[in-house]
N, C-alpha and C positions, 0 to 999 in steps of 0.2 A: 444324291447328296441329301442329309439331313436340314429338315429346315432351321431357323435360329427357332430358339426360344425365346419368349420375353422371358427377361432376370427375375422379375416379378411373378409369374405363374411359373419359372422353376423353382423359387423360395416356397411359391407354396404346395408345391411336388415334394420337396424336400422336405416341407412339414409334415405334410401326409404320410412319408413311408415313415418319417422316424416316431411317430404316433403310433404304427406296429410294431413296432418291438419291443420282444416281452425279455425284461431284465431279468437276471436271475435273481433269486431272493439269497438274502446273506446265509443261509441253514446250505444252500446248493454251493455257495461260493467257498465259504468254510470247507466243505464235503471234497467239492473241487483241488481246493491247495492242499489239504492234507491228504489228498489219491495222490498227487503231485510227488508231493516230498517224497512219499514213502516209497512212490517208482525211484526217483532218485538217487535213493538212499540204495536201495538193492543192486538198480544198474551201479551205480560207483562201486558196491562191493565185490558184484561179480567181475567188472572188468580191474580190478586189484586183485582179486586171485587169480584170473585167466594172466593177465600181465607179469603175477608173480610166479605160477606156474610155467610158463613158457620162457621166462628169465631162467629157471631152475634148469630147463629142460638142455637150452641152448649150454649154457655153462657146462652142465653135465656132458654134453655131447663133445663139444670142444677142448673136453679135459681141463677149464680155468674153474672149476667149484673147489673146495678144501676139499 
């Protein structure tokens, strides 16, 4: 069984780890959301053509396309 902690030396365990960590700088965060979007942007394109391809496919097979 884990022993208790005192609240007090976990507060300052807690200060400790968050004193390592390295934030990203805003040039990375920027860099970051606009990789982001632009995955985004392509997956939503590809899965509208795969969805409208496969829409076309099943009609056509079914005989309900014009």
């Amino acid at each position: 069984m884990a022993s208790k902690t005192n609240p007090l030396a976990f507060l300052q365990q807690v200060r400790s780890e968050t004193s390592k960590i390295t934030w990203p700088s805003r040039r990375e965060t920027m860099i970051s959301t606009v990789m982001v979007l632009v995955m985004v942007i392509f997956a939503s394109l590809f899965f509208f053509a795969a969805d409208q391809l496969i829409g076309w496919i099943l009609s056509y097979v079914l005989n309900t396309g014009n």
